[in-house]
N, C-alpha and C positions, 0 to 999 in steps of 0.2 A: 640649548647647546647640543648639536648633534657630533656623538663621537664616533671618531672613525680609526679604525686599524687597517693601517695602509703596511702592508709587507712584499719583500723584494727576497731575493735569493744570494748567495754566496758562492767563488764558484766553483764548479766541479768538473772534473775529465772531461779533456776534450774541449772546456770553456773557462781558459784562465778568468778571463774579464768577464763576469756576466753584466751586460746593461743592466738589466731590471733593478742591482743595486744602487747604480746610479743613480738612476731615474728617480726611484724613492728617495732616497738622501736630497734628489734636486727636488720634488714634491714636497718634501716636508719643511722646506727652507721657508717656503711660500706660507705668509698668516691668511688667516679666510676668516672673516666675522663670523660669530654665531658659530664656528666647527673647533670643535678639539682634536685632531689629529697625533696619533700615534702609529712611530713610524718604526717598522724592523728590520733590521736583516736577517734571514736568517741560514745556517748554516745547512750547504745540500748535503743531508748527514740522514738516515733512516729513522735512525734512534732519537738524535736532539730534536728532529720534526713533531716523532710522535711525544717525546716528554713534552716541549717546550710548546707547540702550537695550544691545547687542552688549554694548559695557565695561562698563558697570554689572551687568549679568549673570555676567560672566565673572569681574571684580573683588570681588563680592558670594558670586559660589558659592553662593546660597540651597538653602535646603530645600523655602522655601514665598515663592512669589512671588503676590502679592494686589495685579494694579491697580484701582482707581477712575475711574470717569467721570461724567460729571455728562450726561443725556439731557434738557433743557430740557420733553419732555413725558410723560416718568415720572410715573406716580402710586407703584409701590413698589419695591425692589430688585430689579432684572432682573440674575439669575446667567447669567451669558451661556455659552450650552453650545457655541460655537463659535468659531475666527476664518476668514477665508474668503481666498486666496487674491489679495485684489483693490481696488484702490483708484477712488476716485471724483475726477476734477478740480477739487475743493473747494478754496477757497484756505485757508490758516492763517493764525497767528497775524502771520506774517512779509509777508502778502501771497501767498505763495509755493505754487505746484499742485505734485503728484507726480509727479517725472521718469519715472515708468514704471506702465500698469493694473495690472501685480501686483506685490508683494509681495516673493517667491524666484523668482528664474528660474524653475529646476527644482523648485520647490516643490511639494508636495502642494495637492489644486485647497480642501481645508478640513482645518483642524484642530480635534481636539474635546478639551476638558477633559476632566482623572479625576476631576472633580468630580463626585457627583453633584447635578446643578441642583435638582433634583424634592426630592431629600430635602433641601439646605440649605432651599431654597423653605418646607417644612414647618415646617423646624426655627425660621425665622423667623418665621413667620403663628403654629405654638405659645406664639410669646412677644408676641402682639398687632403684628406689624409685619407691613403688607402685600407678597410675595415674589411674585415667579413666576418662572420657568423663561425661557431667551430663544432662540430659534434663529437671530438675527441680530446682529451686532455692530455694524453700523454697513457703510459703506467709507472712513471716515475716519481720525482717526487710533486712536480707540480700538481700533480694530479691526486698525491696523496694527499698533499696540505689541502688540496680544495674539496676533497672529498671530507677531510674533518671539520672543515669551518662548515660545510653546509651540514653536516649531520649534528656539529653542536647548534646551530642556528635550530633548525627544526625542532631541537630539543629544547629549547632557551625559551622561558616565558613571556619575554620580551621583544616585538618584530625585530629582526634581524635581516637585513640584506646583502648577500653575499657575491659575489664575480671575481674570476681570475679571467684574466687578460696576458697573451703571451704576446710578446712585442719581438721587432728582428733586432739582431748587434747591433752596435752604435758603430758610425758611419768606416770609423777606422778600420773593421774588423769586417767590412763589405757590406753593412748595413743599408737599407735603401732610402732610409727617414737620414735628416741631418739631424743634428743634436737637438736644436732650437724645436725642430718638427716633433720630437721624440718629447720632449718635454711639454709642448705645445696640445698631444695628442693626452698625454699623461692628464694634464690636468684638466683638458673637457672630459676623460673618461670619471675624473674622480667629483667635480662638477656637474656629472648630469645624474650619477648616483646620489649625492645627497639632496639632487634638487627631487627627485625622484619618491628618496626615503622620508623627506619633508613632508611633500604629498601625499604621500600614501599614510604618514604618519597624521595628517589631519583629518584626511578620511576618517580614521579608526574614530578620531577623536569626536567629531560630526556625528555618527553613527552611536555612540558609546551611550546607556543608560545614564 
């Protein structure tokens, strides 16, 4: 059984409606043999990110964690090949700025997915969805949420494979995907991850004394 922590966003200034909550809520509707799916939303808030993201990690123990974001000037899914050390005095959802510029104390100054961006990016435009590759997350909170799943990852004794994916608004809000495509796209990205962490999880096991 591979389990996966699929989280989306809530929304925040400037973005009554964020998709990526959608999206999730529509992703988790869907059963998948052989996957456990756990699915969140959670609130663009500084504070409940950094309490709330930690336990859900630890509580969940995923295999494959896949968040969502919603990038108001997205034209197609940006696999985001990095998180970066550092945050911007943005307010949330709460009103509320980041009590510190980074991230981890001691943290490393960038984290990078095992994703490869380039090849999901293809995998996607193969099936008529526009992808590309992102070397920037944001310094918000997308950025911060994916900056702690890859630093609990790294830490976790167990492989863990981690991607955030920012996707554009749904179609109403000038979106360029329709809903069907939005959804379409959602679930080859969370589909080629677990076929991925299957893989690489046989490997280990192929190899293993």
């Amino acid at each position: 059984m591979t389990r996966v922590l699929l989280t989306g966003f809530g929304p925040f200034p400037g973005t009554p409606d964020n998709a990526s909550a959608w999206l999730v809520a529509s992703l988790a509707a869907s059963s998948r043999a052989g996957t456990e799916v756990h699915a969140e939303v959670l609130p663009t808030e500084w504070t409940a990110v950094s309490h709330h993201a930690p336990r859900l990690l630890a509580s969940v123990a995923p295999r494959v964690v896949l968040h969502f974001g919603v990038n108001p000037r997205a034209n197609a899914f940006r696999i985001e090949r990095f998180a970066h050390n550092a945050t911007m005095a943005r307010i949330d959802a709460a009103g509320a700025v980041p009590e510190s510029p980074c991230i981890v104390a001691v943290g490393a100054e960038r984290l990078s997915t095992a994703v490869d961006a380039g090849e999901l990016s293809r995998h996607l435009t193969a099936r008529g969805l526009r992808a590309t590759p992102s070397g920037c997350a944001g310094r918000y909170l997308c950025n911060y949420l994916y900056y702690l799943s890859l630093d609990w990852a790294a830490r976790h004794p167990a492989p863990c494979t981690v991607a955030f994916v920012h996707i554009p608004p749904r179609p109403a809000h000038g979106g360029p995907f329709s809903e069907y495509d939005l959804i379409r796209g959602g679930e080859e990205i969370l589909s080629y991850m677990i076929a991925t962490a299957n893989a690489d999880t046989e490997v280990i096991a192929s190899v293993a004394p």
